[in-house]
Phi, psi and omega in degrees: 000118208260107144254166194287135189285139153309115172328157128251126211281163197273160182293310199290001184241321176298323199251073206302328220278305196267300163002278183327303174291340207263336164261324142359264168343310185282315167318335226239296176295335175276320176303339164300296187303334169291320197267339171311297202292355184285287200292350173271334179278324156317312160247026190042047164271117181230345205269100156339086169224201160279129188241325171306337185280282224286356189261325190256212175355107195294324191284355180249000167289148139314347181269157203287073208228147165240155180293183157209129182314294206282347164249005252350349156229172160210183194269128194283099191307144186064025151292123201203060161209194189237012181275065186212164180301342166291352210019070185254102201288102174248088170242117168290121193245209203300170164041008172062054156279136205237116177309122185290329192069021166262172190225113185204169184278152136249156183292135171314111156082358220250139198297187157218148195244131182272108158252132174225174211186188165259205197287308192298011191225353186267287171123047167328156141046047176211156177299140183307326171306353215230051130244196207270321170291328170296318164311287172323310210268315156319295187277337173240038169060023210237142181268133189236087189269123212257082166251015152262213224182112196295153172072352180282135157306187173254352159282298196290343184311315220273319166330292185295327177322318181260003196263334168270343144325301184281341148270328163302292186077039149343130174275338203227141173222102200281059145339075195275141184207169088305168182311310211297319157347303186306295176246049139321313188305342140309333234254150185232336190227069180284147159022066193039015175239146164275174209214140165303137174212173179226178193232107164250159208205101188041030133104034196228168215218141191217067186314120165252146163204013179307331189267000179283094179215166181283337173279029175281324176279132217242132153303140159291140183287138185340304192329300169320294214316324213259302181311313179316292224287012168256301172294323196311344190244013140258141200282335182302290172003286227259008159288309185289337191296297208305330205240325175257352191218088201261318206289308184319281183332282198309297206204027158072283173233016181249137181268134180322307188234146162279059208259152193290320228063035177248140168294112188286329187285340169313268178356287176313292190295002186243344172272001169277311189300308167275019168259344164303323178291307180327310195279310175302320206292317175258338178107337189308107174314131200210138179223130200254113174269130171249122164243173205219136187279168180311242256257027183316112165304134145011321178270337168272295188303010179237320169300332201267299180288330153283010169258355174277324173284332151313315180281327192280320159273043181247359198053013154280147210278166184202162171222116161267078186314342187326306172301301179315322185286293175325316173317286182292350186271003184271308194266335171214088196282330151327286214302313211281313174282006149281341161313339213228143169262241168273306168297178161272128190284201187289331168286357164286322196276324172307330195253295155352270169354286185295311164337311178307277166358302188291330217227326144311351191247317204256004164281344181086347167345307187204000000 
């Protein structure tokens, strides 16, 4: 009887335990790649970065940002590239004012206009020439100073307003604000940089800017450090970290965000009364623009309209973009979906722009 030579078994039928871990694993690894490439075509993320850089610490970020004692940050005067999360032509010029890039005549003897802000007014994903002060500055021949600022509230807007004031000495001073601004003004700590806020006290504004220091802004911890610098660059990674574990994600043992206890919509609204003071106190002509993203919820936009009514009975002058927009999305529903990236595009800022144009012309302003 002819026997059969014995099989000799493969290392996986010796190591039935380890098999078992090691296609796991591969399941475990094909289903991350699988679902990274689902959520980058699902949100049209196509770009290779860091993402934890582009999210966290605006002074540990990509953004073009330096500290400051008294704002805590500002856009970093003598920035001049296009190597920034917009990938975008950004040049910062003195006080961390952002360069209009334009060559145009301006009129003799003709006011200046302060504009200050958030990314919209700063001008989030668009070329220096492509936000609404340049454009502003382009349709009335008027020198137009871009003093906003990505990430800001509407306490540093306003902060920031008065401090370039005393040196600009603006004729005209434009105050842009979206919702979310509105409730920054809780905030003592965004995304780990500290921030000016204020405290009320018998219905009066109380400026804190004492915790504002650069070792406020905190290194990610070691622990961490290795695990980030891997995942940070998948976008599934940095979805799930970023919304269930931000402190872990960001910064290890630093708490991410800083709330006051202050009512942020209070806050705003006693800061319509001290931009009313401002405005008597110096002469400076003053205007509160509410701008709006394509697509605002219902809860911004009501938040948006009662800080327009606090400024209109603070007797500050106001602008609502609200209608012109609600208009053109009726009647040229094309034209409207073009205004908009996540921010306003270049014709969004263009079309701002004329809005501005119109309504600074029927005040006798400029």
């Amino acid at each position: 009887m002819t026997e059969i030579p014995e099989t000799k078994k493969t290392w996986f039928e010796q190591n039935p335990k380890k098999t078992t871990t090691f296609l796991i694993l591969i399941f475990i690894i094909a289903g991350f790649f699988l679902t990274e490439i689902i959520m980058r075509l699902y949100h049209k993320e196509f770009t290779l970065q860091f993402y934890i850089k582009r999210d966290s610490s605006l002074l540990k970020s990509s953004y073009p940002a330096q500290f400051d004692r008294q704002l805590g940050y500002i856009p970093k005067p003598g920035f001049d590239s296009s190597e920034n999360i917009w990938n975008k032509k950004v040049t910062i010029i003195e006080d961390g004012i952002r360069s209009n890039g334009n060559n145009v005549p301006l009129k003799n003897k003709a006011p200046l206009i302060l504009a200050v802000g958030d990314s919209f007014t700063f001008g989030d994903e668009v070329e220096n020439n492509e936000t609404w002060p340049a454009y502003l500055e382009s349709m009335t021949k008027t020198k137009t100073l871009n003093g906003g600022v990505f990430g800001y509230g509407l306490d540093q807007m306003i902060v920031r307003a008065e401090m370039l004031y005393e040196k600009y000495k603006p004729d005209i001073l434009i105050v842009s604000f979206f919702a979310d601004g509105i409730g920054r003004c809780e905030l003592e700590n965004r995304t780990n940089t500290p921030k000016p806020y204020f405290r009320i006290k018998d219905d009066k504004l109380i400026l804190n800017t004492s915790h504002i220091t650069d070792l406020a802004v905190t290194n990610p911890h070691p622990i961490f450090d290795s695990l980030r610098n891997i995942f940070g660059y998948s976008f599934f990674a940095h979805r799930v970290m970023s919304k269930n574990a931000p402190t872990i994600w960001y910064y290890g043992t630093t708490q991410y965000w800083k709330k006051t206890g202050e009512d942020p919509e209070k806050v705003a609204c006693l800061l319509m009364n001290r931009l009313k003071e401002f405005s008597i106190r110096t002469g400076v002509k003053t205007l509160v623009l509410a701008q709006y993203q394509a697509k605002t919820p219902q809860k911004n936009i009501d938040k948006s309209a009662r800080l327009i009514k606090c400024a209109s009975d603070a007797n500050v002058e106001t602008l609502d973009l609200l209608p012109a927009l609600a208009k053109m999305k009726t009647t040229d529903p094309d034209q409207y979906s073009k205004l908009f990236v996540w921010h306003m595009s270049a014709s969004g800022n263009r079309f701002v722009a004329q809005e501005l144009k119109k309504y600074l012309e029927s005040k006798g302003w400029i």
